[in-house]
N, C-alpha and C positions, 0 to 999 in steps of 0.2 A: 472599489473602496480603497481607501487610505488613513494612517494613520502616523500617528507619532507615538512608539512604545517607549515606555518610561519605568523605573522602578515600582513595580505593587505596592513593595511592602515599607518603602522610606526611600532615601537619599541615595543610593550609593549609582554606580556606573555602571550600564548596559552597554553592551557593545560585543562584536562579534557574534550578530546575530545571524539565523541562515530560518529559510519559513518555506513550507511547501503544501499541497491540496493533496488532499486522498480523492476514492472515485468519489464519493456523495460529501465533497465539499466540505469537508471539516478541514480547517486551516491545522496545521504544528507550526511551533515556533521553539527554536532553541536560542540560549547564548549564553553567553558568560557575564557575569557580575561579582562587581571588586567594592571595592572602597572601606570607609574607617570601622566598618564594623562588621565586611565581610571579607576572607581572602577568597581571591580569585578562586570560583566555584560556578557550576554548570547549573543550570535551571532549563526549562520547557513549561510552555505556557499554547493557549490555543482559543481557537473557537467554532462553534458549531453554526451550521449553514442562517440557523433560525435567529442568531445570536444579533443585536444592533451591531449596525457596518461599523467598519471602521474602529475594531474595539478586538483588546486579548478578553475574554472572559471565563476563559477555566483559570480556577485556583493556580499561581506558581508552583511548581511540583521541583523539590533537590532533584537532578540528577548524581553529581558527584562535588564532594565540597572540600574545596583547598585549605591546606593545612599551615600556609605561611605566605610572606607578601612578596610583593616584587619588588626589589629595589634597581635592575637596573632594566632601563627601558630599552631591551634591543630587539625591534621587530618584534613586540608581544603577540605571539597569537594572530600571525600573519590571514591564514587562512580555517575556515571552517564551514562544513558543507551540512546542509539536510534532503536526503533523497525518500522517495517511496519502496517498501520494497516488493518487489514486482509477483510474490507469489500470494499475495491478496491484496496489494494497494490499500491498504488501510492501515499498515505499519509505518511507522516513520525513522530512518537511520538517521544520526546526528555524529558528526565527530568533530568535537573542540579540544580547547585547550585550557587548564586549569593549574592552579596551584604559583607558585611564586617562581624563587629562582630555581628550582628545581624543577622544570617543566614538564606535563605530564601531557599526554593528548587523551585522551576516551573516547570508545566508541558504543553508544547506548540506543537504546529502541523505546519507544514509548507509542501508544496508540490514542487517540480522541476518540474515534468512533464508537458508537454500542455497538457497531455491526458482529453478527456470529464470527469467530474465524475459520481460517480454511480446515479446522482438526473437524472441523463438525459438518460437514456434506458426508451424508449416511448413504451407503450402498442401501441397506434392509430397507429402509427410510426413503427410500428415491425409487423413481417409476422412466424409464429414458426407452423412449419409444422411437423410431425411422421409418416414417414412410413416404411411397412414390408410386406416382401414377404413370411415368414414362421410364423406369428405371434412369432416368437422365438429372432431373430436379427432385429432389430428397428434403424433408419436410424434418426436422428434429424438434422434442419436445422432450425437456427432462420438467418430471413435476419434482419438488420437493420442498419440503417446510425445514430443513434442519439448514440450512446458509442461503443468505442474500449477497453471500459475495461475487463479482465478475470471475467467470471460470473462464477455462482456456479448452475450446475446441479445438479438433486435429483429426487428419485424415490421413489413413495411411497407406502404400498399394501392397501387394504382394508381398514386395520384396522388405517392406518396412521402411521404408522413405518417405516424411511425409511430403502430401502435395498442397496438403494448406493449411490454414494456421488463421483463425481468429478468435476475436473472446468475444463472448456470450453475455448479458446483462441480462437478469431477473425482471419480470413481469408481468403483473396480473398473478402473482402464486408459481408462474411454472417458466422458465427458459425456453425461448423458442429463435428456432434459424432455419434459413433455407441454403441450402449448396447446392450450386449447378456444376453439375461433372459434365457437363457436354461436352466439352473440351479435352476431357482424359478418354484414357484408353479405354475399350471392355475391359473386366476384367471384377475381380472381387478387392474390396476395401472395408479398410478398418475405420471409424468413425468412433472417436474417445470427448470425451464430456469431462471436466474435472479440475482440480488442483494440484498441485504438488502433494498431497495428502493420499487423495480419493480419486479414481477417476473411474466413470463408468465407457462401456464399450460394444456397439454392435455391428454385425457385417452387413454392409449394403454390396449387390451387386449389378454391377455397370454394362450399360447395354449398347 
């Protein structure tokens, strides 16, 4: 999809925009907007997977708003970036530039998604089970209804070093993976489920 973004709310000048996708495809969009009846001020806009292509459709939302104009044109507001940020991918970092000849940069977070976030994967509230038929192939299943967000699996040996490292995506109600240790040592390992918040953990041991 494509588009051409334009002012929402009247006339004035967009530019300095940066746009980026969370995991379930909700677009952010940040930039800066000027002209005769705004000073150079921050805004985010966006849209949801269901929304028609090619289209902002969340309400303009202030970030931060400038308080005087530019009068000299040098390199306005050369660069400005929008990232995800990696401990649930559903938040969006934006850092612009605003404000006149006094030039300010900001760095702000704003979210599209309805998704839970990472505060709310509940220990009490979660059920994470490991099982294996050959101690070799290990079978994981975390149930839980309190976040739909991508977690971060991790397995760890003895010594507390991990040997692997993947994320998990929800479905059907519950998180499920398989790891094949065939390749590692005997030996006992740690096996963690989670977020930067929460994470849950049980011992598998290797044969």
């Amino acid at each position: 999809q494509e588009g051409t973004f334009v002012d929402p709310t009247g006339d004035q000048s967009v530019f300095l925009g940066a746009i980026g996708m969370d995991q379930t495809g909700n677009i952010g969009f940040a930039y800066t907007k000027t002209g005769d009846k705004v000073y150079p001020s921050i805004f985010y806009t966006g849209r949801k997977p269901s929304d028609p292509l090619g289209t902002m459709t969340i309400e303009e939302q202030l970030i931060i708003e400038g308080t005087s104009a530019v009068t000299q044109n040098d390199r306005y507001g050369d660069y400005a970036q929008l990232t995800r940020d990696p401990n649930d991918d559903l938040t969006f970092w934006y850092t612009g530039e605003y404000g006149g000849d006094t030039r300010t940069s900001r760095i702000a977070s704003f979210r599209v998604s309805d998704l839970l976030s990472t505060d709310e994967l509940s220990k009490e509230n979660s059920k994470f089970t490991v099982s294996s038929n050959d101690n070799k192939m290990f079978n994981l299943k975390l149930v839980t209804e309190t976040t739909s967000d991508i977690l971060r699996l991790s397995v760890y040996d003895a010594a507390g070093k991990r040997v692997k490292y993947e994320q998990v995506s929800k479905g059907n109600e519950a998180y499920k993976k398989s790891i094949d240790m065939s390749n590692h040592s005997s030996g006992m390992y740690i096996v963690e489920i989670g977020n930067s918040k929460t994470k849950l953990s049980s011992k598998i041991i290797v044969k």
